[in-house]
Each structure stands twice: as C-alpha cells, then as structure tokens.
C-alpha positions in Angstrom: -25.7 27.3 -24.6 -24.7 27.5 -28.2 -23.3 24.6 -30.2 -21.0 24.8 -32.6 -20.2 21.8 -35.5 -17.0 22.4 -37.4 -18.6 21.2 -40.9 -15.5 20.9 -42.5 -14.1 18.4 -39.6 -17.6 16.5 -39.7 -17.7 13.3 -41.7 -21.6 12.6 -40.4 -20.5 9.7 -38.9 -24.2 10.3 -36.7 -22.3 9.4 -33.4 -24.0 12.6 -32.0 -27.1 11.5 -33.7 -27.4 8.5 -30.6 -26.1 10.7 -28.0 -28.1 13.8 -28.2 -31.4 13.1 -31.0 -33.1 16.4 -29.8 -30.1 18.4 -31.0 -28.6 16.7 -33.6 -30.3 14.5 -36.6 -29.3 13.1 -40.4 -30.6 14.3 -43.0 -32.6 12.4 -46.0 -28.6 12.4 -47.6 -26.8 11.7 -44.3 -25.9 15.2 -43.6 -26.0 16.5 -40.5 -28.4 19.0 -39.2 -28.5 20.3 -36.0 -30.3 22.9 -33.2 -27.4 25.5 -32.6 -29.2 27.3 -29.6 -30.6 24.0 -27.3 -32.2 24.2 -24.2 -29.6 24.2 -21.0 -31.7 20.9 -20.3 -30.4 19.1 -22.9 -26.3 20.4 -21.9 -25.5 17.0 -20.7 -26.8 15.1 -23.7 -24.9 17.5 -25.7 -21.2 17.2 -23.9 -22.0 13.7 -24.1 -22.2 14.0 -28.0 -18.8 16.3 -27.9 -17.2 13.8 -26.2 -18.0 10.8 -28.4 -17.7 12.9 -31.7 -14.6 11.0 -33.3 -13.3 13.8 -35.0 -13.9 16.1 -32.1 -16.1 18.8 -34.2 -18.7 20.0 -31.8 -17.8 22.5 -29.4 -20.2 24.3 -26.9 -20.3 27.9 -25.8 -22.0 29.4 -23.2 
C-alpha cells in the first residue's frame, strides 16, 4: 500500500492525525508528516483517514 497526500490540497487540519497516528503525525509547526509505504495492517486506519480528510487529499495505491 502506498499513500499519497496531495500537499497542495492539505491545509493540516490533523483530521488524519486521529484517524490513523501510526501513519500520519504534525509536526513541531503543524505540518504534516506522514509514512508513505504503511504496513497493509494499518489499510483500514488509513481509508478511514481518506475518508474523513475534509479536503479529500489522501489517496491510496496499491
């Protein structure tokens, strides 16, 4: 599984940040930083985090 953040749709509003914490985290500025090559284990914390993103940035590929 690869995950894919369009950074210039992101406004690191962190929604993704609740729904998947292994994958995706804030930085010390509040930008967001994330593991593009997760574990399949974590796949449904991830679509999760797709599906709540507001601006509908994330995508995942497999």
């Amino acid at each position: 599984m690869k995950v894919i953040v369009d950074m210039d749709k992101c406004q690191d509003h962190g929604q993704c940040v609740f729904s998947a914490p292994e994958v995706f985290r804030l930085d010390d500025t509040g930008k967001l930083e994330y593991e593009s090559e997760p574990g399949d284990a974590l796949r449904d914390d991830v679509e999760e985090a797709a599906d709540v993103c507001p601006l509908q940035a994330i995508t995942i590929e497999d």
